[in-house]
DSSP file (Angstrom, degrees, kcal/mol; ACC not computed):
  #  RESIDUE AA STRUCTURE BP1 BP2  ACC     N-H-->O    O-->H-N    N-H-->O    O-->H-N    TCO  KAPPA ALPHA  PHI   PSI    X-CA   Y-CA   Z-CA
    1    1 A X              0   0    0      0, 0.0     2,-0.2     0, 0.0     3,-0.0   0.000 360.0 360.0 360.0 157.5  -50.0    4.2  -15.1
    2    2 A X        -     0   0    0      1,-0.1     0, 0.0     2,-0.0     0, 0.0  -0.592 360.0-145.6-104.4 154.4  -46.4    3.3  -13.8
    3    3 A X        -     0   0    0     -2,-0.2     3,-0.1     2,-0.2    -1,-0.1   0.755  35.8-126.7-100.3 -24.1  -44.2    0.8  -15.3
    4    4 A X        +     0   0    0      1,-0.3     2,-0.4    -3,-0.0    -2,-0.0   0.526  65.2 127.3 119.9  41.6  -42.9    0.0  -12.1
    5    5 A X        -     0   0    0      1,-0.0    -1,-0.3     0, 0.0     2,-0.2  -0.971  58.7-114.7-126.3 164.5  -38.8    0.5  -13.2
    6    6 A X        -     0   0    0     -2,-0.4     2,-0.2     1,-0.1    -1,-0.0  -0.509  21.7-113.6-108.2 151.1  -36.9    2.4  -11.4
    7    7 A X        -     0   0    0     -2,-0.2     2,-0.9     1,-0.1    -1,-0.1  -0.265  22.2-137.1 -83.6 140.6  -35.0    5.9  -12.4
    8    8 A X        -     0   0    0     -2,-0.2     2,-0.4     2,-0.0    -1,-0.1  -0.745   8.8-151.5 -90.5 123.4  -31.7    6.3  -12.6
    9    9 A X        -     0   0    0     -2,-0.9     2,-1.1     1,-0.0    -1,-0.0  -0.625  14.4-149.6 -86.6 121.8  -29.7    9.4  -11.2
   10   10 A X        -     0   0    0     -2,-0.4     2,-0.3     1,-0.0    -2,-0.0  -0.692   9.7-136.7-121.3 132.1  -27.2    9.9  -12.8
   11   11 A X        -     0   0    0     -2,-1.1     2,-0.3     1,-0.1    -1,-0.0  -0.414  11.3-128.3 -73.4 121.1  -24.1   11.5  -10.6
   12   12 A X        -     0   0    0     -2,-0.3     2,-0.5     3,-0.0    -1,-0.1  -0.375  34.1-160.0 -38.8 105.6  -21.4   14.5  -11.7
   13   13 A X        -     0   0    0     -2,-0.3     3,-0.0     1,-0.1     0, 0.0  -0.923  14.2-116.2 -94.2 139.9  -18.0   12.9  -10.9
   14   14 A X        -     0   0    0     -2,-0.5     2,-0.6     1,-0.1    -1,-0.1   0.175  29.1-114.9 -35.5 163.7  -14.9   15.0  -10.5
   15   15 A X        -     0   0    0     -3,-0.1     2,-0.4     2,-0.0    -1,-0.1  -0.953  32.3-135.4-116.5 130.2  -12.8   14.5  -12.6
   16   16 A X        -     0   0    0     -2,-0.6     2,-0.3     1,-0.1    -3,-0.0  -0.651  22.0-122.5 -74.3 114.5   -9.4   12.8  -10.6
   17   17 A X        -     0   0    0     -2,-0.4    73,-0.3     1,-0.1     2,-0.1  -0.396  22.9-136.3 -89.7 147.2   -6.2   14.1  -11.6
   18   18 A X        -     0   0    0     -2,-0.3     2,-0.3     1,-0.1    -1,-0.1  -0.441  19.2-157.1 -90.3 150.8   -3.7   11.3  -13.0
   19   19 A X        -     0   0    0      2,-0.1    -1,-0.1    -2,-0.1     0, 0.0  -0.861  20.0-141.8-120.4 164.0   -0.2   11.4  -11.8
   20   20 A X        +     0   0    0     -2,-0.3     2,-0.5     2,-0.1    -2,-0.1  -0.376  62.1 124.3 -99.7  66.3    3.2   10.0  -13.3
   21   21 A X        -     0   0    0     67,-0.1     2,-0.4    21,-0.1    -2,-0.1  -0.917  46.5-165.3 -69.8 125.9    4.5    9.1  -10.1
   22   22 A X        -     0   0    0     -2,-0.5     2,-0.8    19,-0.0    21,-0.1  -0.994  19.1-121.3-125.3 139.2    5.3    5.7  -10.4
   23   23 A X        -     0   0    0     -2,-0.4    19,-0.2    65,-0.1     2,-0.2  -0.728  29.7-178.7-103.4 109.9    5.9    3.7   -7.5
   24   24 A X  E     +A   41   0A   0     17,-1.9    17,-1.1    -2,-0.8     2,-0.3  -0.426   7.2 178.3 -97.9 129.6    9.3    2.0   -7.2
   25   25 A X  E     -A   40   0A   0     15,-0.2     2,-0.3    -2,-0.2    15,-0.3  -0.938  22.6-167.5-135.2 179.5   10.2   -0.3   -4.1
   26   26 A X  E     -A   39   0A   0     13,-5.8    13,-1.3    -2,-0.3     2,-0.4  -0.912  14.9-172.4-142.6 132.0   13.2   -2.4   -2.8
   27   27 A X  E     -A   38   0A   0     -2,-0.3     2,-0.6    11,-0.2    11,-0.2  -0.888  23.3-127.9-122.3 102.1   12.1   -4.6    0.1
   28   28 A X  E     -A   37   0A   0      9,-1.2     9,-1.3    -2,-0.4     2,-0.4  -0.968  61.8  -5.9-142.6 148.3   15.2   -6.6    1.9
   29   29 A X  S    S-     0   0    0     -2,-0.6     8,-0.5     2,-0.3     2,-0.2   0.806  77.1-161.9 -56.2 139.3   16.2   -9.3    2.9
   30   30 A X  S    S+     0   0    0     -2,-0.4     2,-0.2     6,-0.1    69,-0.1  -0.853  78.6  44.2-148.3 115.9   13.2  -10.8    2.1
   31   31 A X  S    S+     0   0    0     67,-0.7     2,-0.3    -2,-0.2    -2,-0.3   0.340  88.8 171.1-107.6 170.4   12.8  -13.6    3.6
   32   32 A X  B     -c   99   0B   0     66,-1.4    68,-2.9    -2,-0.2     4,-0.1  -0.950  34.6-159.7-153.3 148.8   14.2  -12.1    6.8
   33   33 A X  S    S+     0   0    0     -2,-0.3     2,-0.1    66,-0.3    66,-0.1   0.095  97.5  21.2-126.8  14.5   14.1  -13.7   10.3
   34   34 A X  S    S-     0   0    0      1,-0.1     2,-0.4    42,-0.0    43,-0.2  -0.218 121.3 -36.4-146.6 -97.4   14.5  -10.1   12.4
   35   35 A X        -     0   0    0     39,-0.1     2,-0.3    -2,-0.1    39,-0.2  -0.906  48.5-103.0-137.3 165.2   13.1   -6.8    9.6
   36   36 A X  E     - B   0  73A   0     37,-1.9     2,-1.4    -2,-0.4    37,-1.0  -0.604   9.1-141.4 -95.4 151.4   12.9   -5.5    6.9
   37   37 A X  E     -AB  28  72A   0     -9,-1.3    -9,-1.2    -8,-0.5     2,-0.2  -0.552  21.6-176.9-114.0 116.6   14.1   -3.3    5.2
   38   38 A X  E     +AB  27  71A   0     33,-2.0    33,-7.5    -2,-1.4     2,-0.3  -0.640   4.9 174.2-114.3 156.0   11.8   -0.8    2.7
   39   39 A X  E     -A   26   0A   0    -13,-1.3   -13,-5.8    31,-0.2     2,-0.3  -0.845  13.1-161.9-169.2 132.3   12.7    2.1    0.3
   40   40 A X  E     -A   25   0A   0     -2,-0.3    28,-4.8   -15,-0.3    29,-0.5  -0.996   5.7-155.5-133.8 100.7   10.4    3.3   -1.6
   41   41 A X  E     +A   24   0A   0    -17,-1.1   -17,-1.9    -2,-0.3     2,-0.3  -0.768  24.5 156.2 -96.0 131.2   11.8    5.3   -4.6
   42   42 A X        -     0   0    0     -2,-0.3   -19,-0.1   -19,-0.2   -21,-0.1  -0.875  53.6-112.7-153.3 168.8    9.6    8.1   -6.2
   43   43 A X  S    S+     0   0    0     -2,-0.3     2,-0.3   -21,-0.1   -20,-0.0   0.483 100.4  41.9 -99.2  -5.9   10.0   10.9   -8.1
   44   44 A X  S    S-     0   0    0      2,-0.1     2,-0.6     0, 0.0    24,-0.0  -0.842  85.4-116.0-129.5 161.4    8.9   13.4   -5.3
   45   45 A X        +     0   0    0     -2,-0.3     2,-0.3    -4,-0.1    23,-0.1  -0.946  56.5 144.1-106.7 110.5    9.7   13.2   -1.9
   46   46 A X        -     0   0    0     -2,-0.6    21,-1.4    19,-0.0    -2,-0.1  -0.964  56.3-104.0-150.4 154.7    6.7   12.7   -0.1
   47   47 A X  E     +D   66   0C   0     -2,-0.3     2,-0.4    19,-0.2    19,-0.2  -0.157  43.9 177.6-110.7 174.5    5.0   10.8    3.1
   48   48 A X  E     -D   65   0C   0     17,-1.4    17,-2.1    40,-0.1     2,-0.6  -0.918  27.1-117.0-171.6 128.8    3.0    7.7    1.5
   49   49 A X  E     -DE  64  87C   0     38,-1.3    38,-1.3    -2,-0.4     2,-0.4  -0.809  20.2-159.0 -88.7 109.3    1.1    5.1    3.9
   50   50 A X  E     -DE  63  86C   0     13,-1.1    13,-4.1    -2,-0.6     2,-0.4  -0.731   4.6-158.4 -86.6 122.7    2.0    1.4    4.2
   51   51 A X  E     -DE  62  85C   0     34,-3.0    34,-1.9    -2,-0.4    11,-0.3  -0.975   7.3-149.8 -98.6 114.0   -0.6   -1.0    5.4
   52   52 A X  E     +DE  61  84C   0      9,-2.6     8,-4.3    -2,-0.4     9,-1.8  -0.742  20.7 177.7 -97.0 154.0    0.7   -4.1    6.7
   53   53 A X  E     -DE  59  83C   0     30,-1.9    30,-1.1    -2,-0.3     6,-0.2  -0.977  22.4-126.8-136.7 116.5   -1.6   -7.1    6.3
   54   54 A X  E     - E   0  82C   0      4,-1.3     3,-0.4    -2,-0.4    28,-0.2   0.043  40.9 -84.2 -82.5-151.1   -1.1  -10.5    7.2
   55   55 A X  S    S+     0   0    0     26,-0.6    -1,-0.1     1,-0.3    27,-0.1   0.920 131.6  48.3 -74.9 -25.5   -1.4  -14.1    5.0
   56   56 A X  S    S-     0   0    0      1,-0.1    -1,-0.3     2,-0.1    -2,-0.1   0.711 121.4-109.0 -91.1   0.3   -5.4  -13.9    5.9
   57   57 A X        +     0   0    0     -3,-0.4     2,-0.5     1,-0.2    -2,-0.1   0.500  66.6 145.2 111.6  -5.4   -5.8  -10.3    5.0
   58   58 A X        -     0   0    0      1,-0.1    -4,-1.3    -5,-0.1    -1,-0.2  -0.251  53.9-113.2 -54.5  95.5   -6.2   -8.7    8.2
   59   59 A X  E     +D   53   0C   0     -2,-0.5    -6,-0.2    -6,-0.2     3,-0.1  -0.290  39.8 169.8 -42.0 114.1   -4.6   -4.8    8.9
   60   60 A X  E     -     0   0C   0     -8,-4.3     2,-0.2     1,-0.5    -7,-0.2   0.545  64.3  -6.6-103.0  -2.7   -1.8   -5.3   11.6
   61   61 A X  E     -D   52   0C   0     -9,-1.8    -9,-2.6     2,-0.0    -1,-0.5  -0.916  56.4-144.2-170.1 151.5   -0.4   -2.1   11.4
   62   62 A X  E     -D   51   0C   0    -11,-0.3   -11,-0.3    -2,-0.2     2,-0.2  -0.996  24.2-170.8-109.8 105.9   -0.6    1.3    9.3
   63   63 A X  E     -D   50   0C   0    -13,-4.1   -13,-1.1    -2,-0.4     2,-0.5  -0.747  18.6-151.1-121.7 158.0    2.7    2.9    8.9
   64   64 A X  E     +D   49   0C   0    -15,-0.2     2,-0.3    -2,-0.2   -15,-0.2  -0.985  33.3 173.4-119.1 132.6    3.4    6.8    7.3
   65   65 A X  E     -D   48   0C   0    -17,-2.1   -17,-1.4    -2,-0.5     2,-0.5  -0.900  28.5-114.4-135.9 155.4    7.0    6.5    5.7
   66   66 A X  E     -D   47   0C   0     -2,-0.3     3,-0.4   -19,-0.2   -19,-0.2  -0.929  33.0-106.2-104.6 128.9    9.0    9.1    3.5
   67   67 A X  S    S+     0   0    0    -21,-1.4   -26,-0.2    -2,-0.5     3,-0.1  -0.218  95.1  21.9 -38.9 131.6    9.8    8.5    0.2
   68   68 A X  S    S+     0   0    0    -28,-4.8     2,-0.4     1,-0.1    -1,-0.2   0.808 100.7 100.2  37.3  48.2   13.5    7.7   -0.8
   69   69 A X  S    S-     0   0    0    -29,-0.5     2,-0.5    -3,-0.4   -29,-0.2  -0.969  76.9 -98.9-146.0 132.3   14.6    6.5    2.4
   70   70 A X        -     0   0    0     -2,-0.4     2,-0.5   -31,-0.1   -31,-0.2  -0.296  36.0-174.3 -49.8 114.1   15.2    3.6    4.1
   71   71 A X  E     -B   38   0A   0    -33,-7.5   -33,-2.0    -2,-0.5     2,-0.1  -0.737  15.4-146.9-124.9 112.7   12.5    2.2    6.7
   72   72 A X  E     +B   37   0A   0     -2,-0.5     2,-0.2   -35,-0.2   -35,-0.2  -0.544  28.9 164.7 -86.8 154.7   12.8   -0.6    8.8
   73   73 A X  E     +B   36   0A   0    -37,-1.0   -37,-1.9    -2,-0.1     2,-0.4  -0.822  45.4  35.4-134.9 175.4    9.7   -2.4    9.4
   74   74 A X    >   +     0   0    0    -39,-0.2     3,-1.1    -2,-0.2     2,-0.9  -0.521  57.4 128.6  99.2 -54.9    8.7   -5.8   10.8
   75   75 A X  T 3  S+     0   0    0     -2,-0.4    -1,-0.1     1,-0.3   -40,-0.1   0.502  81.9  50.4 -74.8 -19.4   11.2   -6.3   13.6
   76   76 A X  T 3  S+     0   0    0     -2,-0.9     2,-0.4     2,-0.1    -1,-0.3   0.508  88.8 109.1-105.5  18.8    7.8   -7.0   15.9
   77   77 A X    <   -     0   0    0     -3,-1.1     3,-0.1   -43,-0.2    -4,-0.0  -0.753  66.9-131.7 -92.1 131.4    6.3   -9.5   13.6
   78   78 A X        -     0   0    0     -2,-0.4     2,-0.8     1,-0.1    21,-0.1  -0.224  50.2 -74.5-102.9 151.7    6.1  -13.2   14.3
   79   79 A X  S    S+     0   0    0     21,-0.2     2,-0.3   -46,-0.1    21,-0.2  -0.350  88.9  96.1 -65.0 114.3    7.2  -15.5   11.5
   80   80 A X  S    S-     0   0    0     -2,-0.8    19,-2.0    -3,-0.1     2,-0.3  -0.907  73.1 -71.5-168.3-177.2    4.8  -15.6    8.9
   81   81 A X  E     - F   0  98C   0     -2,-0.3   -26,-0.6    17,-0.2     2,-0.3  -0.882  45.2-172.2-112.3 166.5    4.0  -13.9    5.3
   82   82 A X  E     -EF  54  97C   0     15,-1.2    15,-0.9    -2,-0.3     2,-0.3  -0.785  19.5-147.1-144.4 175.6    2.9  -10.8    5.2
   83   83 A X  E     -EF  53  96C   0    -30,-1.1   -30,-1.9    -2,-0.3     2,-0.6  -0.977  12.9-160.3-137.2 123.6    1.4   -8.1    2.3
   84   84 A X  E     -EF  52  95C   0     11,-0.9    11,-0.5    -2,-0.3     2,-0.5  -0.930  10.6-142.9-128.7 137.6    2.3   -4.6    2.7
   85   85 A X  E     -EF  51  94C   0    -34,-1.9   -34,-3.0    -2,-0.6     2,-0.5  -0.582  15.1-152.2 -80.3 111.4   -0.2   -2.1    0.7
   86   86 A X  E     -EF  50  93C   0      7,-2.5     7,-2.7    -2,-0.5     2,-0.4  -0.853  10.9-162.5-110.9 109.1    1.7    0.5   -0.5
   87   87 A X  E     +EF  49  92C   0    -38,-1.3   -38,-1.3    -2,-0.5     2,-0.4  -0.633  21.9 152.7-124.8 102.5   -0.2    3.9   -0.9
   88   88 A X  E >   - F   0  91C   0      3,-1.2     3,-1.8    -2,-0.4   -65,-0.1  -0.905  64.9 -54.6-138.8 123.0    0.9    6.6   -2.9
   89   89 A X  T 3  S-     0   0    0     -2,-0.4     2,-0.4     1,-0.3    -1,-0.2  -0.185 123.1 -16.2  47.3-174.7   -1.5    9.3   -4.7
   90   90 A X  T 3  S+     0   0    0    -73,-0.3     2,-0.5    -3,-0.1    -1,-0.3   0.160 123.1  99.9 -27.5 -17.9   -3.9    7.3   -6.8
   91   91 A X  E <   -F   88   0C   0     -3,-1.8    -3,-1.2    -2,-0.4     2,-0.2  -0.982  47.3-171.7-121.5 124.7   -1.8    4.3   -6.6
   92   92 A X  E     +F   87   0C   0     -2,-0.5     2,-0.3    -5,-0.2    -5,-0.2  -0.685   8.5 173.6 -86.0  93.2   -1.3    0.7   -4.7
   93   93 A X  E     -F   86   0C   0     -7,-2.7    -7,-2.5    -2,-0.2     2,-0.4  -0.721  14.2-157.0-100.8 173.0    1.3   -1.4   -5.1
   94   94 A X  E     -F   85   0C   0     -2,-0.3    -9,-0.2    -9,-0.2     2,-0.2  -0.954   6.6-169.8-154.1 155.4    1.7   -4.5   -3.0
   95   95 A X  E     -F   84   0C   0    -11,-0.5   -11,-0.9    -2,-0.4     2,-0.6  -0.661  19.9-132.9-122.7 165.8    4.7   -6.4   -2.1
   96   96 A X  E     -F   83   0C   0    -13,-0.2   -13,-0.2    -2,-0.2     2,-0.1  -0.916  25.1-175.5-132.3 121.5    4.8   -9.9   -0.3
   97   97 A X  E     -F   82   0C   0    -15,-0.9   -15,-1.2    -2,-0.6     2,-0.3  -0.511   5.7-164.4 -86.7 172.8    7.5  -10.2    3.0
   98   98 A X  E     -F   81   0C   0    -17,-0.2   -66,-1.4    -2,-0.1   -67,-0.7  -0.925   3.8-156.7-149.9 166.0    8.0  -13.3    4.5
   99   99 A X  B      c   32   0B   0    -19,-2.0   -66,-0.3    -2,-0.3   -64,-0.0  -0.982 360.0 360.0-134.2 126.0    9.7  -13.6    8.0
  100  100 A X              0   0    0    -68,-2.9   -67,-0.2    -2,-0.5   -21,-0.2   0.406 360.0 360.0-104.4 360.0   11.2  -16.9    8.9
């Protein structure tokens, strides 16, 4: 007879390797009424993906930026707040713009 519960599989996971990159930003002026202006300080120099997201959550744009540099963003953005997902190796920071 069956017992009628159900088997569990249970899956090999990699194992993910952790990094110390910690991810540093400066975002400014913020509030800003034309862009903004992002640097992203890291301990390697490396390309890193910014999602920008508005107040309802929505992707308006996906940007690829280099690390320790200045990057303007926004300038085409209507006045509003904004979130931008910052993506480096295993780790997410988010920051919050607003645009007057």
């Amino acid at each position: 007879t069956t017992t009628g519960c159900a088997t569990t599989a249970i899956a090999k996971v990699s194992n993910i390797q952790s990094s110390n990159t910690e991810i540093k930003t400066n975002l400014f002026p913020n509030p800003t009424s034309t862009e903004f202006n992002l640097k992203i300080n890291s301990t390697k120099d490396e390309k890193i993906k910014v999602i920008v997201k508005d107040i309802q959550g929505r992707t308006l744009k996906i940007l690829s930026l280099n690390t320790n540099q200045n990057n303007a963003i926004g300038k085409e953005l209507k006045p509003g707040v904004y979130f931008l997902e910052i993506h480096l190796l295993n780790k997410i920071k988010v920051s919050r713009a607003v645009k007057s």
